[in-house]
N, C-alpha and C positions, 0 to 999 in steps of 0.2 A: 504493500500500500504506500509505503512513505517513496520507494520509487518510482510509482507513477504518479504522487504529487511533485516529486520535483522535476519530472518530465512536463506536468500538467502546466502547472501551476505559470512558470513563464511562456507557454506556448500561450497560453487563455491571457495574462496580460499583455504578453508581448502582438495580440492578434494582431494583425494590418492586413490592408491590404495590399493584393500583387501586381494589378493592372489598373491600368488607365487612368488619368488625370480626371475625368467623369467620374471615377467611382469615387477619387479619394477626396473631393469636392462635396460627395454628400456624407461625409465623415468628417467634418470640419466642426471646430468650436466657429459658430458665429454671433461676432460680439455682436447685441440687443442695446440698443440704448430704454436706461429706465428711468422710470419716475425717480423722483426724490422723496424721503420719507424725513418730518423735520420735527423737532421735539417743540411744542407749544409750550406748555403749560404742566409743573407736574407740584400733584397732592399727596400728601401723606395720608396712609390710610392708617386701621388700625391691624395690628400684629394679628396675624395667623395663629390659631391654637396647633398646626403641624399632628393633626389627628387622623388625616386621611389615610386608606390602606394604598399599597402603592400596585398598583390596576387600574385597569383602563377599564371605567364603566360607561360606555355608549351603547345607544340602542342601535338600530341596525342602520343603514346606512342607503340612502336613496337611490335607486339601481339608474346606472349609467344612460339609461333613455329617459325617466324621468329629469334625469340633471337639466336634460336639453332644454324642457320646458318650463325650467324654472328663472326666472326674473331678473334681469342684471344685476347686482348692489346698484347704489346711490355711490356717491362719494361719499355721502357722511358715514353711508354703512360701513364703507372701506376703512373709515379713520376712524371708525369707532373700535372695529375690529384690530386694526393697525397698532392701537393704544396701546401700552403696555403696564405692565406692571414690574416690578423691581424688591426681591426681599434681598434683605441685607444677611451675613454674616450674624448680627447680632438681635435674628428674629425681628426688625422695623419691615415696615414693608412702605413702598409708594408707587402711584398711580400715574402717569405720563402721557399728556393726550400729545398727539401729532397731529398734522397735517400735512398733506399727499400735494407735490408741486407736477407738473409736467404729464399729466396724465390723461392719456386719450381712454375711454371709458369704452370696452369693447364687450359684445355678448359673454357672457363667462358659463361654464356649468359648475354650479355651484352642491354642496350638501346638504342633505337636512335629515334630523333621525328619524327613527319612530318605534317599535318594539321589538325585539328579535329572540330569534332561536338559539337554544343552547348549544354549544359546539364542546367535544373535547379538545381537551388543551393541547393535544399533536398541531403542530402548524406545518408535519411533514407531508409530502404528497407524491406518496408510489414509494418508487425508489431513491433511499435517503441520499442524497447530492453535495451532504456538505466536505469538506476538507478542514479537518486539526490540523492547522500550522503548528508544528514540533519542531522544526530542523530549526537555529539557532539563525542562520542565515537570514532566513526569510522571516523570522518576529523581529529581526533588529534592523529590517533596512524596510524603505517606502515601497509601500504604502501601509505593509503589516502595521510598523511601530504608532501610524495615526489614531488606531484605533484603543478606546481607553472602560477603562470599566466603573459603574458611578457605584458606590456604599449604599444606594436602594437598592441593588441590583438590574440596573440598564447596562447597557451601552452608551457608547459617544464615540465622535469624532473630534480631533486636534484642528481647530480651523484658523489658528492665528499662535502666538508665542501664548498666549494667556486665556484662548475661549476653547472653547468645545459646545461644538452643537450635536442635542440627543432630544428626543421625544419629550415634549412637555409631562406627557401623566407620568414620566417619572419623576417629576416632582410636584404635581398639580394630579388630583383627579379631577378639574371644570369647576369644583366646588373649594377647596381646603388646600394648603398644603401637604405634601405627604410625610409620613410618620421616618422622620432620620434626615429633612432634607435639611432643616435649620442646623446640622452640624453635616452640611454634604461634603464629600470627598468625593475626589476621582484619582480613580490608580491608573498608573502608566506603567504599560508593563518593560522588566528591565532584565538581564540575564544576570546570574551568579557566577561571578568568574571562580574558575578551578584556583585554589589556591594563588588567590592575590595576593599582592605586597603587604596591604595591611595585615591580614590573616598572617602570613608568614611573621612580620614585625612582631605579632601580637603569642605566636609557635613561641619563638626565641625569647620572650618576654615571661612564657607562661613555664619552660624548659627554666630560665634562671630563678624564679619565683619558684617551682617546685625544687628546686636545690638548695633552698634557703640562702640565696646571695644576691637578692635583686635588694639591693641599699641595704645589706642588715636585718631588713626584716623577714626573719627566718618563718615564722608559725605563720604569717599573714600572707607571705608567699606561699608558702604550700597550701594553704586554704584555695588562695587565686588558682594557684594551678592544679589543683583538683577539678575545683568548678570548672575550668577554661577545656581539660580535659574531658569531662563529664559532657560537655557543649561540642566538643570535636566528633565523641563518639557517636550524640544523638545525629548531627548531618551528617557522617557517615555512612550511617544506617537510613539515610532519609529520611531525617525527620520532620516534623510537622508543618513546615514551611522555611525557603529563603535557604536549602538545600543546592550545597556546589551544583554549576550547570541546569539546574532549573529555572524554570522562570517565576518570576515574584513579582510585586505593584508594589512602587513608590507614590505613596500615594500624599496628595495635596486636598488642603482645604481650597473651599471654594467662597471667593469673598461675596457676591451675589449673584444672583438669577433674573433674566428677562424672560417673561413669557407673552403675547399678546393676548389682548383682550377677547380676540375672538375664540380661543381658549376659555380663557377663565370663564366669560360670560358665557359663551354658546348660543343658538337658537334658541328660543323658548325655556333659557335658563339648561342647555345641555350641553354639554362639550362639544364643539363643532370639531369634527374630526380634521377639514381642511386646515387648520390651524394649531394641529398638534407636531411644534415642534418649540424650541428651548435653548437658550445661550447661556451656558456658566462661566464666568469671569473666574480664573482660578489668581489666587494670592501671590501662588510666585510661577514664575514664569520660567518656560520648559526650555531643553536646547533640543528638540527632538525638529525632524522635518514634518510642517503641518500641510493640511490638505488647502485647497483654493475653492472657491464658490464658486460656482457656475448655475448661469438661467438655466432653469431645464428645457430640453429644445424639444422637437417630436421628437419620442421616440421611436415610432412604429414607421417615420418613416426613415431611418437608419438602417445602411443593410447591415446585418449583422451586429443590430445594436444593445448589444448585451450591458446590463448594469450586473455593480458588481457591489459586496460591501461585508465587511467582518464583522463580529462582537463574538460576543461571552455566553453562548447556550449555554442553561443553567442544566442539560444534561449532560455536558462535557465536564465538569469540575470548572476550572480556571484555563482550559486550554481557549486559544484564539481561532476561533469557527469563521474558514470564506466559502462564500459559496456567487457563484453566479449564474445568471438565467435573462430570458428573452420576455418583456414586458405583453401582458396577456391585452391589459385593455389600459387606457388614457379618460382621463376628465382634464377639466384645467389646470386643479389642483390634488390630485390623486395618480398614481403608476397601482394597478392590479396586477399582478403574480405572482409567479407559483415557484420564488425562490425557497428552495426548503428554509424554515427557521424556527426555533424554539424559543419560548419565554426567558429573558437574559440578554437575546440580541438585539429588541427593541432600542430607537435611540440610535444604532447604527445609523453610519454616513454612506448613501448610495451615492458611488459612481459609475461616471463613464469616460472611455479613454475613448478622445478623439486629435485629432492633428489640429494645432493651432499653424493661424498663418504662414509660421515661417518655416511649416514643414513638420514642426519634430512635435511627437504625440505628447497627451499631457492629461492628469486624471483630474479631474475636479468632482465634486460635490455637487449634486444637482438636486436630492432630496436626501430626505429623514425616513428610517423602517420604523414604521410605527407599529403594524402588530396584524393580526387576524383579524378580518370584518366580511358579514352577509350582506349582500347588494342582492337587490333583484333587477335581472335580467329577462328582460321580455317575461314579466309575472312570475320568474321562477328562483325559486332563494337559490343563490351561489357564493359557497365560499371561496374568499381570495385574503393572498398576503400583501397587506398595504401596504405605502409610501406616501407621504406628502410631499408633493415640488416644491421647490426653493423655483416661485414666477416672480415674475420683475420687483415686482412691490414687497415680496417677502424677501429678494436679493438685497433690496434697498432698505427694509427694516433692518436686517441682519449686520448692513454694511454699519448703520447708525449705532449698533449696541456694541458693535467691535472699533468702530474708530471713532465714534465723538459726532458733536453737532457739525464740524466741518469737515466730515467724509465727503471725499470724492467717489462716487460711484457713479459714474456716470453710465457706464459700460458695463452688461454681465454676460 
């Protein structure tokens, strides 16, 4: 198995294609110029009680021929939606309205809920398609090392030195905050070197302390270097975590959270699933390579336009789960597919590798995996693995929480 993911694994990123200036033409990033998304006005609200369980409670999900017939927004919809909200590090929360510059208001197909059936919690379909990244190589170089794991148990993505974008209900159910997010972290996963210098530094220190000659203190180094020995034998044995040559998470607090309002609010007071996705501002800043945003373009009229995107199946342990697949159905703000994924992966960053202008391919970020939802399809309930797009205006919200009131985003 692990040999034909490392046969796989670069042939599926490395795809291109082999003829013609025609085909590599519709395989292109094509920059979109977008609206501007601008902070007006912002109110403190009051603290979150942080009580919510952390799941996604939606009802079912308006089937893709309905979307059509449903009503443009307004602008004020948009900016209402657009609005966001902000909790701090130290449990304060506040409210931030915007307003939407440069924008041509075009038909949308938009969501809306209503009640739904129960599904089990497999989000696999047929034959299971994922791949455990194990090999050292490929968790520590791009685009593996992007993907990060949050202390609710989601996923996320590395989208700037200091943000990471993953699924709103992993820190919002529509309603509350969820339970562990006012102390949230995010682990970035990191390899244990085989007998590092420190380790060694710490051998040679723990060797003269058990000989009673590290400065004279005899009975206090041998105590040390019992414990220090006691500590060699458990990772030896592999122990319980942070085990030579395994992978482990360093993990960071997170100083605050945006979400938008069309989130928090929802339709009729319900989670508007187009809207489930989340920026966490982390405290200190990574040296890792982060991922880039991109508009979501069509997909379906891509040939071969596969997306692709990692996280944390919560039935692999901590191992890093990719998996990629060919998008089934499109709204304006929704990708339907049947990328295998399990609860854990939520929050993941869906990409696609296409050639920028000057030739040489490049991965960006074009949506959020949010999770399992029932659509009806010509009357008939279907399951699918969702996504929400990162469209102009959400490129442009996203640009606002990551670089300030004077982001340039002109272009996604």
């Amino acid at each position: 198995m692990e040999k034909t993911l490392l046969w796989l694994i670069p042939f599926t990123l490395g795809w291109a294609l082999s003829d013609g200036s025609e085909m590599e033409q519709d395989v292109m990033w094509h920059l979109r110029k977008v609206p501007r998304v601008v902070s007006e006005r912002t109110f403190h609200l009051t603290s979150p009680t942080f009580e919510a369980d952390a799941k996604m409670v939606l009802r079912k999900v308006c089937g893709i021929e309905c979307q059509k017939e449903l009503p443009a927004p307004s602008l004020s919809d948009l900016e209402d939606s657009l609005s966001y909200q902000t909790v701090f590090e130290n449990g304060t929360r506040t409210l931030t309205r915007v307003r939407v510059q440069g924008l041509v208001l075009e038909p949308t197909h938009n969501t809306t809920t209503g009640g739904a059936p129960v599904r089990r919690k497999r989000q696999v379909y047929g034959t299971d398609s994922r791949f455990s990244i194990l090999d050292k190589r490929f968790l520590t170089s791009f685009p593996f090392n992007t993907a990060v794991k949050l202390s609710t148990g989601c996923s996320g993505v590395l989208v700037s030195p200091k943000h990471v974008l993953t699924a709103a209900h992993c820190v919002h159910d529509g309603k509350d905050y969820v339970k562990g997010s006012k102390k949230l972290r995010v682990g970035l996963l990191k390899m244990r070197n085989r007998g590092g210098g420190k380790k060694r530094r710490a051998s040679k220190r723990s060797r003269r302390a058990a000989s009673g000659d590290d400065r004279g203190e005899g009975s206090k180094g041998r105590l040390q270097g019992r414990a220090t020995a006691g500590r060699s034998r458990e990772n030896a044995a592999g122990g319980p975590r942070g085990a030579a040559g395994r992978p482990s998470f360093q993990w960071t607090r997170v100083r605050n959270t945006h979400i938008p309002q069309g989130w928090a609010l929802g339709g009729g007071g319900a989670a508007a699933l187009d809207y489930d996705y989340a920026l966490l501002e982390l405290k200190r800043a990574h040296k890792k390579k982060h991922m880039e945003l991109g508009v979501s373009p069509a997909i379906r009229k891509l040939p071969g336009g596969m997306i692709h995107f990692s996280g944390f199946d919560r039935d692999r342990a901590d191992q890093l789960v990719y998996r990629f697949c060919s998008v089934s159905e499109e709204s304006n703000d929704l990708l339907y597919q049947y990328c295998d994924a399990e609860p854990g992966s939520t929050g993941s960053g869906v990409y696609l590798r296409l050639r920028e202008p000057d030739k040489n391919w490049k991965r960006k970020i074009i949506a959020v995996y949010s999770g399992h939802q029932w659509v009806d399809v010509h009357g008939v309930q279907k399951d699918y693995n969702v996504a929400v797009r990162i469209t102009p205006l959400k490129y442009a919200q996203i640009c606002l929480w990551i670089h300030g009131q004077d982001a340039d985003c002109t272009y996604g």
